[in-house]
N, C-alpha and C positions, 0 to 999 in steps of 0.2 A: 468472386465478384465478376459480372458478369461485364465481357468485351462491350465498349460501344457502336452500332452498329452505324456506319459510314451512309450518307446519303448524297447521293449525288447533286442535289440541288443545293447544296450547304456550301461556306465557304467560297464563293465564289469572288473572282480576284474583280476588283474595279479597273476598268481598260479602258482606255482614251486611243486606241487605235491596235490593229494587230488583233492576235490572239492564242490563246493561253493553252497551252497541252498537259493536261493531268492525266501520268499512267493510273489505273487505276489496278490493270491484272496483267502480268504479266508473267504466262508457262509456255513452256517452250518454244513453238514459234507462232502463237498466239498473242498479241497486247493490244489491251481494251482501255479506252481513254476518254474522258471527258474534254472538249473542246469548247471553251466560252468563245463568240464572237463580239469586238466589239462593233460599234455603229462602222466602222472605217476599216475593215479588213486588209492585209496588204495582197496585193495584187499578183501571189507568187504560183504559176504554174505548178504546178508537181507531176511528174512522173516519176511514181514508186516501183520500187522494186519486188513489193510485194500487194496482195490483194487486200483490198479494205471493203467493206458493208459501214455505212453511217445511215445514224436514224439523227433524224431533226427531230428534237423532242419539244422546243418549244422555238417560236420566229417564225418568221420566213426567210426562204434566202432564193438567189437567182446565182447559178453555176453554167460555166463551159465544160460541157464531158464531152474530150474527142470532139470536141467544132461543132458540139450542138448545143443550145442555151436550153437550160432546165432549170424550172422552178418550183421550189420542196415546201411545202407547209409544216406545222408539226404535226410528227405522225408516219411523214411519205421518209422511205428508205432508200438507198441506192445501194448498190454492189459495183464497182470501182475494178474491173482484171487489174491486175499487176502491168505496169506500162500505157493507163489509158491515161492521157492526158487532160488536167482536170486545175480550174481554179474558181475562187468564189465573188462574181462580183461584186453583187450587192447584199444585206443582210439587211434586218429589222433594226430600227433602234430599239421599239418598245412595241412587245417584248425582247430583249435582248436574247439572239441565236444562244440555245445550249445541242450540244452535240454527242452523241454517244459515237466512238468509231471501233472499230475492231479490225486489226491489221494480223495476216496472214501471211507469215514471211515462208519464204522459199523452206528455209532450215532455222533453226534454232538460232537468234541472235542475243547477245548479251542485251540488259538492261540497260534503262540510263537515259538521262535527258537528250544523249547524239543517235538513238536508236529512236527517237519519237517525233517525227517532224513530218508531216503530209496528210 
């Protein structure tokens, strides 16, 4: 019997604020993650300790990277260094922000929902 194959656009969690982090892949110090936004994102700066690449696959959204405002449609990518300071102001309601992000950690960290946040 043949595995079901996972699609990213499925299942997607109903959010009245905040938003949702799904590992999707996680090898060694590689983890790839679907990000739902909703209308009302929270307003949390990040600075990671490791490098991230995110694609806007569908929305738009308006971001501070490093004290400069950038704004992504679906489609536009960014690459994130390790330690640049970065948060999301605003997002689309409709279509509601889907996110792909890929996190590039120093070394190999354990899995897990405390390993997935930025």
């Amino acid at each position: 019997m043949a595995r079901p194959i996972p699609n990213l656009f499925a299942d997607l969690p109903p959010l009245e604020s905040g938003e949702d982090f799904t590992e999707l892949l996680h090898c060694r110090n590689v983890r790839i993650e679907r990000i739902s936004s909703s209308a009302l994102p929270e307003p949390i700066l990040y600075d990671q300790p490791q490098d991230e690449w995110v694609l806007l696959l569908r929305g738009e959204a308006r971001l501070v990277v490093a004290g400069e405002e950038v704004r992504l449609a679906a489609g536009d990518h960014l690459f994130l260094p390790a330690h640049t300071p970065h948060r999301v102001l605003s997002v689309s309601a409709a279509p509601r922000c889907l996110w792909l992000a890929v996190h590039i950690d120093p070394q190999p960290v354990p899995s897990g929902p405390a390993a997935r946040r930025g």
